[in-house]
N, C-alpha and C positions, 0 to 999 in steps of 0.2 A: 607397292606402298610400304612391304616390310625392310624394303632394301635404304627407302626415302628415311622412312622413321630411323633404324638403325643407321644410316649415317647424320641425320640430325643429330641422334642423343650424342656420337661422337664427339661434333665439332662443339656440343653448346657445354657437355657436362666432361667428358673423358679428356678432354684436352687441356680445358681449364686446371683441373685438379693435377694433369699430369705438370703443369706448370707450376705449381703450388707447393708439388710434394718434395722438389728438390730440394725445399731448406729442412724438412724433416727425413731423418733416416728412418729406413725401412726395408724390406724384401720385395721384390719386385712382385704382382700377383697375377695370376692367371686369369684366365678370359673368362668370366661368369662365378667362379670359385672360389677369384681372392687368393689370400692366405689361406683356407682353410685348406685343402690338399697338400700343398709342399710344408705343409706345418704339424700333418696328424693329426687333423682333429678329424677328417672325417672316416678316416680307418679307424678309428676309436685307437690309437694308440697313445694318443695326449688328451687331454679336456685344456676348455680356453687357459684357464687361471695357468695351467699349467706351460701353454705354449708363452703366454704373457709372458710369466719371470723369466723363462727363456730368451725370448726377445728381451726382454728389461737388460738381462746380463750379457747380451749381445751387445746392444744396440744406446743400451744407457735408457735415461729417465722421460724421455720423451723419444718418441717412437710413431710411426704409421701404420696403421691397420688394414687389410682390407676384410668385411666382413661380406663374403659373395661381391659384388659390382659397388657396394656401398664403403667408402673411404674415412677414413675417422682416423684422429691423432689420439695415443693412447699417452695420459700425463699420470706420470708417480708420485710428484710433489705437486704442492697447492701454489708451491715457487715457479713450478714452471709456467703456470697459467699467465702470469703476467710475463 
């Protein structure tokens, strides 16, 4: 049943999104973790705000997030929204 479910969630939510996120840059993320590992947030060696500007000055004003398995576009201007 756990094998059924986890390939569900794949094909209906991880797949769609992995098709989405090509028009937004971003780091690629890890399996349950996200950004948060390859970014230092959970060694406590960075906090978010700080990994943000980081990516900001990487990656520019619009950007991708992962927060654990959850995906979010992270915007700097109120211009990028439109």
């Amino acid at each position: 049943v756990i094998s059924i479910l986890t390939l569900f969630y794949y094909l209906k939510f991880v797949r769609r999104v992995q098709i989405n996120r090509k028009r937004v840059p971003g780091i690629d993320p890890e399996w349950l973790l996200g950004n948060l590992r390859n970014l230092g947030i959970i060694s406590g060696e960075k906090t978010m705000h700080e990994a943000f500007s980081e990516l900001k000055r990487k990656l520019g004003n619009r950007f991708s997030f992962w927060l654990g398995p959850t995906y979010s576009i992270v915007l700097s201007n109120i211009e990028d929204a439109e």
